[in-house]
N, C-alpha and C positions, 0 to 999 in steps of 0.2 A: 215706382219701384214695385216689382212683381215681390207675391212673398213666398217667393223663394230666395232673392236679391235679399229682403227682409230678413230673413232667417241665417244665410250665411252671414249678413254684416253683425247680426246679432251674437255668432259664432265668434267672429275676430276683433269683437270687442272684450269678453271676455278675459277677466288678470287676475289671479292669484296670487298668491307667494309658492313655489314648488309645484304648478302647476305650468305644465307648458302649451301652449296653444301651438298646435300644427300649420292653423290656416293664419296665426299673424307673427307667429314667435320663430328668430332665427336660430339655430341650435347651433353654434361659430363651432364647436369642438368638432359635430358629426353630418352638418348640414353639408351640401355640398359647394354652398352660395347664396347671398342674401335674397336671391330670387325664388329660395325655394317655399317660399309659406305661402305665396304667390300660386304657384307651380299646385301645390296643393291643394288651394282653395277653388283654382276650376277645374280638377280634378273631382272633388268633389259636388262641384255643381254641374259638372256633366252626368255623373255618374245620379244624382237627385234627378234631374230633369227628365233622364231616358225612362224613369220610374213612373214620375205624376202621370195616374189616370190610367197604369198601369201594372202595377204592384198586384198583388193577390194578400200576402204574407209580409208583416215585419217583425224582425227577429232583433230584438231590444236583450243586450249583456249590458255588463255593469259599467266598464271605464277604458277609454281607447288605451292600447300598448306602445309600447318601445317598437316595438319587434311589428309592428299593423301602421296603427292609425298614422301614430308620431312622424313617419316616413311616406304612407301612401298618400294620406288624407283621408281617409274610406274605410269606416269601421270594422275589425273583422276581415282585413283584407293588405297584404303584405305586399308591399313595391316590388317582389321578387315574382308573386305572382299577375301584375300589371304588366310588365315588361315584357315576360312568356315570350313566344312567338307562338304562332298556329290560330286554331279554331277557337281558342279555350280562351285566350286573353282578349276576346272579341267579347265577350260576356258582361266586362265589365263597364264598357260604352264605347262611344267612338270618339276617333281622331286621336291624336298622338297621349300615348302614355310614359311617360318618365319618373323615374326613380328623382331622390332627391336627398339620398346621405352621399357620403362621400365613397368612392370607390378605395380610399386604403384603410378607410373604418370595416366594412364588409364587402369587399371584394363583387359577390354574386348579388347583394344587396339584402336586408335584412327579409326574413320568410318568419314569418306568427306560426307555432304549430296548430294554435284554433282558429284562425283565417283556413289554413289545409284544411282542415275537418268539417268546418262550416261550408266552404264551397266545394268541398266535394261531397257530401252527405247529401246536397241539395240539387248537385245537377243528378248524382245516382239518382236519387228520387223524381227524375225526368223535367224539373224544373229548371226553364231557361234563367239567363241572368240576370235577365230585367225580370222576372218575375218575383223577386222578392227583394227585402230591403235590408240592409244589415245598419245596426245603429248602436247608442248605448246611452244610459239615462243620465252619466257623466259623461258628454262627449270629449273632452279633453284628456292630456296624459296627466295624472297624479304622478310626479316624479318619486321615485323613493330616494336610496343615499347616492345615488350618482343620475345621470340625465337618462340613460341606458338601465333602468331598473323601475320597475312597477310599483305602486301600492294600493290598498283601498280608499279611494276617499274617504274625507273626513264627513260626517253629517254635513257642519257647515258646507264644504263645498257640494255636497248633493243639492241642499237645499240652496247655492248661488246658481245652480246649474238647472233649476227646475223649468226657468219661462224657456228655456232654448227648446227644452224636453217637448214641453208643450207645445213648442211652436212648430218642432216635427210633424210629433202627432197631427196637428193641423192642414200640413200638407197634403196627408193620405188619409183623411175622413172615410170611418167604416171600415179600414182596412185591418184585418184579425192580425191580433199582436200577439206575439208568442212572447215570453220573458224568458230567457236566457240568463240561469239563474237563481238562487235564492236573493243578492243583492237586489237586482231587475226587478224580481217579481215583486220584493218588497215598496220599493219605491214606486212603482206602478199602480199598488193599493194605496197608496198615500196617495196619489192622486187621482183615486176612484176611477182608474184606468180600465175596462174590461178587458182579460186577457183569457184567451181563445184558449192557450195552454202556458203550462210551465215547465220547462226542461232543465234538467242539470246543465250546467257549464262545461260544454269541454275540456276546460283545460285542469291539470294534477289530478289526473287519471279519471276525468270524464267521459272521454269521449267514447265511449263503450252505451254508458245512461244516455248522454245529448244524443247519439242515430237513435236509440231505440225510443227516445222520447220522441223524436220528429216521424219516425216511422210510424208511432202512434197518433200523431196529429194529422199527418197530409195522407194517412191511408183512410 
């Protein structure tokens, strides 16, 4: 088993209580079909493999969304903009990209407003899409009061979620890590992470601070 195969199995083993896993958990209400955690998990390990040995930059936030992970598989990054047609949804790696909520839950499919921000802040700033990595220190969704709704992790699950963390990082040895974040950078220092910089979070009214902080890093 390569460890990347390592790492993702490491991902869809993971169970909490109010924590839903993307790449093993079926979400019956908004999924579009038992195949889709499936559908997400080599979503994801396409999207990882186009990177190794490739990366420049990883941009570590706090907890995958409703509105991103929950549905793409891919941190930071919304099924609506996978789907795309053109130039631009070629960014995110090759061969077939598929959505995987149901079409009468969101019609166009569900779009992250900090997925928008993050990739487009990064290609303005002339960077391809394989040039950097988007991740987060809790990769799974903390559900709040309904499956469709966010919250912050609890300590405990940060710290259930630490060796996955770690076993990112491992992938892209040396690669400068940006934390995305006060949560991020916090839990980053806990684990004696070096991080290159630290930026606001875009999202409830970040995104103004997150460009100006990335503009200050990759200029």
């Amino acid at each position: 088993m390569t460890p990347l195969d390592s790492f993702l199995a490491t991902l869809a083993a993971f169970h909490r209580p109010r924590v839903f896993n993307p790449w093993a958990d079926c979400d019956r209400a908004n999924d579009f079909g038992p195949e889709a955690p499936a559908i997400r998990r080599e979503q994801l390990r396409r999207y990882l493999a186009e990177r190794l040995g490739r990366a420049r930059v990883l941009l570590v936030a706090e907890a995958a969304g409703y509105q991103g992970a929950k549905f793409s598989g891919i941190a930071m990054t919304s099924e609506r903009q996978l789907v795309a047609s053109g130039e631009i949804a070629s960014d995110f790696f090759d061969g077939p990209r598929r959505r995987t909520s149901r079409e009468s839950v969101r019609p166009a499919g569900f779009t992250e407003p900090t997925a928008t921000i993050v990739w487009g802040k990064m290609r303005e700033a002339g960077l391809a899409g394989r040039d950097w990595v988007n991740w987060n220190t809790f990769a799974w969704h903390p559900q709040g009061a309904t499956a469709l709704r966010n919250r912050t992790p609890t300590p405990e699950e940060f710290r259930a979620g630490l060796a996955a963390l770690q076993a990112f990082l491992a992938l892209f040895p040396k690669v400068p890590v940006v934390a995305v974040g006060e949560k991020a950078r916090g839990i980053l220092a806990e684990l004696a992470v070096p991080v290159a910089a630290a930026v606001r979070h875009p999202a409830n009214g970040g995104a103004t601070a997150f460009r100006q902080g990335m503009e200050q890093f990759l200029g």
